[in-house]
C-alpha positions, 0 to 999 in steps of 0.5 A: 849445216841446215835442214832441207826440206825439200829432201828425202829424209830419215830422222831419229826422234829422241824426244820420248823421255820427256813424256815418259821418263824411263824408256828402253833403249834411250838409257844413254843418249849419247851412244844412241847419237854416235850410233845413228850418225855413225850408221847415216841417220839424216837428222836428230830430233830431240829435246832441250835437256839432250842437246844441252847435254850432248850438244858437242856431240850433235851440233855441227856433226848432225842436223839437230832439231829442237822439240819445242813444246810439250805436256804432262808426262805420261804418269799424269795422263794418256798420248792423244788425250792430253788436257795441257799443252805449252810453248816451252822453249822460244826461237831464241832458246832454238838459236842459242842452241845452235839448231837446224830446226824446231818441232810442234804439235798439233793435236786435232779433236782434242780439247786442247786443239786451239792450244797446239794450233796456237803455239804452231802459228807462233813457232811459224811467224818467228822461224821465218827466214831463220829455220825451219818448222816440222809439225807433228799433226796427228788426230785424237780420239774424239766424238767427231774422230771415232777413228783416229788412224783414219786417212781422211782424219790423218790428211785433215790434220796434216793439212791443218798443220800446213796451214798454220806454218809447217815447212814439213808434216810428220804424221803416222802411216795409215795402212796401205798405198792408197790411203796414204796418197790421200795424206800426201795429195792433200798436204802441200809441205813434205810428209814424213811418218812417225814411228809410234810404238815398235811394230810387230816386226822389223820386216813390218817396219821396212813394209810400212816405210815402203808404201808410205814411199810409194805413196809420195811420203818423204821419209821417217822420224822414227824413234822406237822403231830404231833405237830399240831394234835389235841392232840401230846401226843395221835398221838405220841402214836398211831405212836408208836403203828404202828412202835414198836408194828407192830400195826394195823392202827384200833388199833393206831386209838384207842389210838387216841380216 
């Protein structure tokens, strides 16, 4: 099936559960699957443990890719203040599984910055030729990072994660149009955005896609901010409306209606 990079993409992020366990809306993966790739999601990204249980459901229907690394979950310590990272699973794992594609982090500023920078160029040299790398670059905070959400702190950690072997950035959104063309202008891979936590309103979700648009972004890995909307089926088509129609946020709202 494969996963294009040089495409437009909306990627449903499922992967939440192995830092946080117990999370709303991911009760029962497998009806949040059927239900986003029902309503057109491009992509699933998710963890070892779904796509072994619901690998029928996943592999050959729907571009899967495969969270290969992690930490302590979240009962243990803080999202961006992590002390502990690993490779957890190899490419090898990856293939077996049948996947499109793997995912890494990098952590910039945080203590374990050369861990994650480590396990990227690993995951870099053994998907060449075979599949390919998203790496989710993000800034911590830190005394050399007093603002984490700031667009020169998000550009340098996309173009860190370039750097070191990303076929495609996932980052998060920084404010405006013009502050997120400094993330895109710097970073020679496709950039897509993070949803993070659910935002104040699912018009401030289609806002915040639109100017990332705008500013050369190439789509979402969204997660919070799909499957616990109020209706998933509803916002991965006006998601889609924005990222492969060039639509308005007025006309994505509609399809929210």
């Amino acid at each position: 099936m494969g996963f294009d990079i040089h495409a437009k993409h909306l990627v449903v992020a499922m992967d939440h559960a192995r830092a946080m366990g117990m999370v709303a809306g991911l009760e029962e993966p497998g009806r949040v699957i059927d239900q986003v790739i029902e309503a057109g999601a491009d992509a699933i990204m998710t963890s070892y443990g779904v796509i072994k249980h619901y690998r029928e459901r996943l592999i050959g229907r729907i571009p899967t890719l495969l969270r290969v690394d992690g930490g302590p979950s979240l009962y243990r310590e803080d999202w961006l203040r992590n002390t502990d990272w690993h490779l957890l699973h190899t490419i090898e794992d990856a293939e077996a599984l049948g996947v499109d594609g793997v995912c890494t982090m990098v952590f910039m500023g945080a203590e374990i910055e050369l861990d994650t920078l480590a396990i990227t160029a690993e995951m870099a040299r053994d998907c060449l030729n075979k599949m390919p790398l998203m790496v989710e670059a993000l800034p911590c905070p830190s005394a050399r990072i007093p603002d984490p959400g700031d667009a020169e702190a998000m550009a340098a950690a996309c173009r860190l994660g370039f750097e070191h072997g990303a076929d495609i950035v996932k980052t998060y959104a920084t404010g405006d149009v013009d502050s997120f063309r400094r993330v895109t202008g710097n970073c020679p891979a496709p950039v897509l955005i993070a949803g993070g936590p659910r935002m104040s309103s699912e018009r401030a979700v289609l806002g915040v896609v639109r100017d990332t648009l705008d500013a050369g972004g190439k789509g979402v890995v969204f997660g919070r901010n799909i499957w616990q909307s109020a209706n998933p089926a509803k916002m991965v088509a006006a998601l889609r409306h924005l990222i492969h129609a060039d639509g308005s946020v007025d006309e994505a709202a509609e399809l929210l209606a």
